[in-house]
N, C-alpha and C positions, 0 to 999 in steps of 0.2 A: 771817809767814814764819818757820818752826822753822831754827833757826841748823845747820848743816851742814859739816861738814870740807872739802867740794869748794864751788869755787865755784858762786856761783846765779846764771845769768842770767837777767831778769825779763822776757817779752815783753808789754807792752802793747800791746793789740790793743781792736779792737771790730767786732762786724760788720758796721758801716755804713759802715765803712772799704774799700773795694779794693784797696789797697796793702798795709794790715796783712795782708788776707785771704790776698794773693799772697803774702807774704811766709812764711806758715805752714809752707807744707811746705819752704822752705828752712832752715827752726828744727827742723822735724821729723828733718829728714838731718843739721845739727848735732848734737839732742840724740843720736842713736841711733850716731854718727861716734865721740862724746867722752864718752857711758854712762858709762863708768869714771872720767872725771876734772872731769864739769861735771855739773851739775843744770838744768835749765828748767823754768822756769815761764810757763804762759800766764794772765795777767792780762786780762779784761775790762773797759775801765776803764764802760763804761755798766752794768756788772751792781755792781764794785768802785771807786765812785769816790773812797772813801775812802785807798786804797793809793796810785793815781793821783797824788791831792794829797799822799800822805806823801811819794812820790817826786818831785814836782814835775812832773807829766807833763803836757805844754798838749798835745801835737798823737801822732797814731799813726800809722804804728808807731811805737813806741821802744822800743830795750834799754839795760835797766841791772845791770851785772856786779857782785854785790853779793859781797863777803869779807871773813871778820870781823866780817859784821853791818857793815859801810860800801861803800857806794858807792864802786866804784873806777874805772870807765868805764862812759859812757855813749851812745848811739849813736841821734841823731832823726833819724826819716825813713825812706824805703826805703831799704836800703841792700843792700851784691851780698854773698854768702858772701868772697869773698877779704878784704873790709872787716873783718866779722865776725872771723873766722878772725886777721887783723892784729891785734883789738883782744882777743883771747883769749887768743892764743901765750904771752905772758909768766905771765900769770895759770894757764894749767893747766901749763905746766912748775913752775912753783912747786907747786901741787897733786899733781903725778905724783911730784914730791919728797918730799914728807912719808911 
């Protein structure tokens, strides 16, 4: 992952997942919502299982909100956009800031 001024959210996904799968286009209306102040990344972990284990990742979905090149939150499981969005708010105000 190329280091970046906006935050990175990482989605670990795979497609033998149902829940990562479902989960997709709610990342999709993310990314395209926050264009301006966030990045996503969709992760693979059965194609990338290497990044997976860099990031600690045992189960999918999971997001990890990476800035500065660290880990600043982290989110396993399905989870709803308001959660998301909760666990973002701080992180792209600071972004929208710079």
């Amino acid at each position: 992952m190329e280091p970046t001024s906006r935050p990175l959210l990482v989605f670990f996904t795979s497609r033998r997942s149902g829940p990562a799968r479902r989960m997709e286009s709610l990342l999709a209306h993310i990314a395209r919502k926050e264009r301006d102040t966030l990045e996503v990344k969709k992760v693979d972990v059965d194609e990338r299982p290497d990044i997976a284990e860099r990031f600690g990742i045992g189960q999918v979905p999971a997001l990890a909100l990476v800035q500065d090149r660290r880990v600043v939150a982290r989110l396993d499981g399905r989870v709803t956009t308001p959660r998301i969005e909760e666990m973002l708010d701080p992180f792209l105000a600071t972004a929208a800031a710079r």
